[in-house]
ZAMARGU-4260 file (C-alpha; in steps of 0.2 Angstrom, whole numbers, plus 5000, padded with zeros to 4 digits):
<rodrens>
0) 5001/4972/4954 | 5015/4983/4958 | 5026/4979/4974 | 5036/4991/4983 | 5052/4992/4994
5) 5043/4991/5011 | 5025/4984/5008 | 5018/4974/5020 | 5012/4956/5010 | 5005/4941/5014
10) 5006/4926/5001 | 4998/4908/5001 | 5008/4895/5008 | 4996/4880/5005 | 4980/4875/5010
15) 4973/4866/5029 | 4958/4858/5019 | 4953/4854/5002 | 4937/4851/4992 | 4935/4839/4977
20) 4923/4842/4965 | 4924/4831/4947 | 4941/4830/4943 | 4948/4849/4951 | 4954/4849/4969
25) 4952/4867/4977 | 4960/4874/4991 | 4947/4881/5005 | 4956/4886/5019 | 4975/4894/5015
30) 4990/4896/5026 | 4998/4912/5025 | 5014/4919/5027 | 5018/4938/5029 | 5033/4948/5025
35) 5041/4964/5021 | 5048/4966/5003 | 5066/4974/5003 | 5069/4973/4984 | 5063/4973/4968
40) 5069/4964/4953 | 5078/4978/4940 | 5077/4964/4928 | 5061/4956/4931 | 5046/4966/4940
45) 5038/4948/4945 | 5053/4945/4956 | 5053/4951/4973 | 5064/4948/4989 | 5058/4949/5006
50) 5059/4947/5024 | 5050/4934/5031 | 5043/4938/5047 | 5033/4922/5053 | 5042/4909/5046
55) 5048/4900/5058 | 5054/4883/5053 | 5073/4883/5050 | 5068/4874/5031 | 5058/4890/5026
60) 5071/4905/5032 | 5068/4921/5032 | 5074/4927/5018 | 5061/4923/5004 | 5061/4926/4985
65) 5041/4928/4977 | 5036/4927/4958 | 5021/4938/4956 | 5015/4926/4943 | 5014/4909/4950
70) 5012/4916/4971 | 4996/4921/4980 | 5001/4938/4984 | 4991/4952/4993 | 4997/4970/5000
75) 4991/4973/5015 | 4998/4990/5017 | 5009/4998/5005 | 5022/5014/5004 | 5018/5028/4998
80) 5024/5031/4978 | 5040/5043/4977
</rodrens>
């Protein structure tokens, strides 16, 4: 997945309800929270920063920084390339 300056994200918070099954827990229902990105990682293409807009406990900010690796993450509209 390739994020750009000013696409319109969602990520996985956590979960409201859980299912067991054997010994693996699975999240059913997730939490999301949705932001814009503002920057890219020049270093690290996994790294993003972004502005969190429904965040809204003082814990969480709004300023947020996402590993494209180990975060849920989905574009929900993207920019344009160029």
């Amino acid at each position: 997945m390739e994020l750009k300056r000013g696409d319109l994200i969602r990520w996985v918070t956590d979960h409201e309800i859980y299912e067991a099954s054997c010994d693996v827990l699975t999240g059913i229902k997730p939490n999301y929270r949705h932001g814009i990105v503002m920057e890219v990682s020049a270093v690290d293409n996994n790294a993003v920063m972004l502005y969190c807009y429904d965040c809204k406990k003082k814990r969480e900010g709004t300023w947020m920084i996402l590993n494209l690796i180990h975060d849920e993450i989905e574009v929900l509209s993207g920019t344009p390339n160029g």
